[in-house]
N, C-alpha and C positions, 0 to 999 in steps of 0.2 A: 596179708591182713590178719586180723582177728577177731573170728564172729563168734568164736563161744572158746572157753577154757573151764580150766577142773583146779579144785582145791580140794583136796581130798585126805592131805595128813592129817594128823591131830595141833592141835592151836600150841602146844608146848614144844611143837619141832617149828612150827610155824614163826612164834614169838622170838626163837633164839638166835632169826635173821634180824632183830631190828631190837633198840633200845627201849622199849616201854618201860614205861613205871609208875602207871597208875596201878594199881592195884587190881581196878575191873578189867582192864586192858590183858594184864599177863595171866590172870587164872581166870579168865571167860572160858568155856567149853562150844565150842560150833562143830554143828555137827558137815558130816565129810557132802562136798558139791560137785558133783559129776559132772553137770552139763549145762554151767552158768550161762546165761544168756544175756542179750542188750536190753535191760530197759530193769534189770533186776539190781535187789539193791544185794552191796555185799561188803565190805571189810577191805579199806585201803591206808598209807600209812604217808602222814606228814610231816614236816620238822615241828620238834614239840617245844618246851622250856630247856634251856640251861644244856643243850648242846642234846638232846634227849628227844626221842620220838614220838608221836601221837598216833593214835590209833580212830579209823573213823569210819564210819558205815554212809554209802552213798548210791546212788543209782548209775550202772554201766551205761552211760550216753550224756556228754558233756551237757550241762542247760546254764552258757554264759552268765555272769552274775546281772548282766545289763535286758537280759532277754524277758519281754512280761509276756510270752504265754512260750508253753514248750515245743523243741525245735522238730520241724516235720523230718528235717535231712538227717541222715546218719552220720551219728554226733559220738558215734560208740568208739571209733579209731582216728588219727588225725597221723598224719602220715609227717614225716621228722624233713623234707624236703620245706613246707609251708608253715610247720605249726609257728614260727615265732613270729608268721607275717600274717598269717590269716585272721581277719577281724574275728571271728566265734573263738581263737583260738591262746592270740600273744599276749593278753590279759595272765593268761593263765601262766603259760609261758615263765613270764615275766618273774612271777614270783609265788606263783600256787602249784610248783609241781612236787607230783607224788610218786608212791611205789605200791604196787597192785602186787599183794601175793599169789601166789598159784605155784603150779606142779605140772599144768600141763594144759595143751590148749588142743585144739582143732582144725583141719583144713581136707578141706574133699576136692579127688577128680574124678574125671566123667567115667564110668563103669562102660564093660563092651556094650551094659545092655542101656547106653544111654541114662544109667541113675545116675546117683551123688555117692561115690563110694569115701566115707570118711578116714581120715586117719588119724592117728594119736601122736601128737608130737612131745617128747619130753628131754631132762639132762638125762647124763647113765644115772642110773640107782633110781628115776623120776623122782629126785630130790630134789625141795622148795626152793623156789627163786622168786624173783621181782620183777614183773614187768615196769616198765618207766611208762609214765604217764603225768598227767596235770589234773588239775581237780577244782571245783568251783563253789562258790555260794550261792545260792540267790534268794535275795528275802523277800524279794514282791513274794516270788512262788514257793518258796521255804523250800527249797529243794537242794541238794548236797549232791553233786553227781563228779565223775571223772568219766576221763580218756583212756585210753591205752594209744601208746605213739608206735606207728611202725617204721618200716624202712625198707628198703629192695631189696631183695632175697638173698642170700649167700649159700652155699652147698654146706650143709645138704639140704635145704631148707626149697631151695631150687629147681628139686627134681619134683617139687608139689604144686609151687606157688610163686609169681613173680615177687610176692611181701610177705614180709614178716614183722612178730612184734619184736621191739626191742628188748629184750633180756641184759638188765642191768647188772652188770659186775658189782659184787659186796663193798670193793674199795671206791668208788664211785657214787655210793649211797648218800654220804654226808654231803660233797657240793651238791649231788643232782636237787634233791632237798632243800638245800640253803639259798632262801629268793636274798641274802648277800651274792653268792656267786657271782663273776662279774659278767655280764651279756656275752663277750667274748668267747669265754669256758664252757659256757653252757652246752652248745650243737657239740663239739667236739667230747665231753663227758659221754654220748651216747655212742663213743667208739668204743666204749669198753665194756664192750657186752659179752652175752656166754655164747652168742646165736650158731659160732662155728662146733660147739661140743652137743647141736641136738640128734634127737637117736626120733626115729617113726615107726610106728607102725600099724597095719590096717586093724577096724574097728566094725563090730555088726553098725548096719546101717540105721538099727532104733536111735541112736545118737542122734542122727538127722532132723528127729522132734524134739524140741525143748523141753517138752512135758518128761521126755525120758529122763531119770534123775538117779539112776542107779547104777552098781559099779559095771554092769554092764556095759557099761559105755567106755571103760578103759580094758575090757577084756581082749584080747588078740584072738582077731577071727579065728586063724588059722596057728594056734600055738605049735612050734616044735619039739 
């Protein structure tokens, strides 16, 4: 799964994965997010004009366009086995899907002494990428919110967690994007991810609080 991730480069390493070209979109300045959490709002990216990207700020926890008041269940991941059949979900599916930047996410196991020992998962160099995801409207509740999609774990990802999120490959970004794609291409697009090149490693356990928002949360406990 995916219950918190980090965006923490600068927005000009960040923009140079995707087409923008709005003007505020490519020279906005955000500052760096250690230990984003579900229900927070944050910076995700659509198919825009003229073959060209959009850039969009929304809340992590899907809230269907059809939904009049906000969803109690956890709406923050939607797992790539149901999304294009689950009612909350193939709306979205269908023609509203997105790419979530980030650099690097989160997953914990059980410590000897029975806590949550976290760990940092990222690519070599923890250089930006895209998670895959879907994203919605809703105008009863004015609300702009997305998903993140996961999938069954692959190694090394494996030795942490039976899920992971989908990390979308660069050449893959245009159809996953394009609500043209044919329904067919869609599920198979989410083969071509990076999930087999990620690297982990363990994390102090303040991470554990969402209120924690500083780099300490991608420091390595125990550096070599």
């Amino acid at each position: 799964m995916c219950g918190r991730f980090t965006r923490f480069h600068s927005w000009p390493e960040i923009h140079r994965m995707y087409r923008l070209t709005d003007p505020n979109e490519i020279g906005r300045n955000t500052a760096a997010l250690y230990n984003i959490a579900p229900t927070e709002t944050v910076e995700f990216v659509t198919a825009g004009e003229a073959g060209a990207h959009k850039l969009r700020e929304g809340r992590w926890w899907l809230v269907p366009w059809w939904a009049k008041e906000m969803p109690k269940a956890a709406m923050f991941n939607t797992r790539i086995e149901t999304a294009d059949t689950s009612g909350a979900f193939k709306d979205a599916w269908k023609s509203s899907r997105c790419l979530v930047p980030a650099d690097g996410f989160y997953e914990w196991t059980k410590g000897e002494d029975g806590g949550r020992d976290p760990w940092f998962i990222h690519l070599p160099g923890q250089q930006p990428f895209s998670f895959a995801g879907l994203w919605a409207h809703n105008k009863q509740l004015d609300v702009t919110s997305f998903t993140i999609i996961t999938m069954p774990a692959s190694e090394p990802m494996a030795k942490l967690h039976d899920r992971q999120p989908v990390i979308l490959a660069p050449d893959a970004y245009d159809e996953w994007l394009d609500p043209g794609t044919p329904a067919e291409k869609v599920k198979p697009l989410l083969s071509r991810n990076l999930d087999v090149s990620l690297q982990f490693f363990r994390v102090d356990r303040h991470v554990n609080k969402a209120t924690t928002k500083d780099a300490i949360c991608v420091a390595p406990l125990n550096p070599q």
